[in-house]
N, C-alpha and C positions, 0 to 999 in steps of 0.2 A: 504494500500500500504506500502510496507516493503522501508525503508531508507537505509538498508544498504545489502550488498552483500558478508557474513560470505564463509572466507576460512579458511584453514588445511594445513598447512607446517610440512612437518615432512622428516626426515634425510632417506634419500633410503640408496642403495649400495654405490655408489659413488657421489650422486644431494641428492641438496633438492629438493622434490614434493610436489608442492601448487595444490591444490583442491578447487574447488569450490562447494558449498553445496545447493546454487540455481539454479545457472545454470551450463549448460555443460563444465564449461573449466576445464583444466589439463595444466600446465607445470613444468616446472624447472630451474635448475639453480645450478652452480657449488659452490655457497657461497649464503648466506640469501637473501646479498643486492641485487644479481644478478639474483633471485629468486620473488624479492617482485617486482622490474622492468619489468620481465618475468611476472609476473602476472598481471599488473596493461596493460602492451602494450595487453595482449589476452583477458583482459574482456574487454577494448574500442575495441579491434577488433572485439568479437563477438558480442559485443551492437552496433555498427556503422550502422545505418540506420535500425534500427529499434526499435519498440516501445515498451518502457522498460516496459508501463502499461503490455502487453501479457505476462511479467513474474511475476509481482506486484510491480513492482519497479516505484518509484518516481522518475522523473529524477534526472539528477548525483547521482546518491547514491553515499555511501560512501562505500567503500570497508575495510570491516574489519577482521584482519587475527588473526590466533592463533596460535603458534608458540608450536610447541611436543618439549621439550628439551628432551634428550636423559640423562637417569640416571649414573650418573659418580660413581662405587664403589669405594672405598681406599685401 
């Protein structure tokens, strides 16, 4: 059973888009902070009454993100 629940932020257009690499969620957010909140409210929404074993997850896992920085030239 997997502990933790690995996401992927990285810069769109205009949002940041977090991804989720186990389960089905996607959202966004207009700045990081408002993005890792946006994430954290949609994976308790889609685990909310149901049983995290049918994905392999141990209850509460821990949600862990990776953040894409975007290359800055000079």
């Amino acid at each position: 059973m997997q502990q933790t629940i690995k996401a992927f932020i990285h810069k769109g257009d205009s949002h940041y888009v977090a991804e989720c690499l186990e389960i089905n969620v996607v959202t966004q957010g207009r700045t990081l902070d408002e993005t890792v909140a946006n994430l954290q409210e949609a994976v308790e929404l889609h685990l909310a009454g149901e049983d995290v074993a049918d994905y392999g997850l141990v209850p509460d896992p821990t949600l862990l993100v990776t953040i894409e920085l975007g290359s800055r030239v000079a």
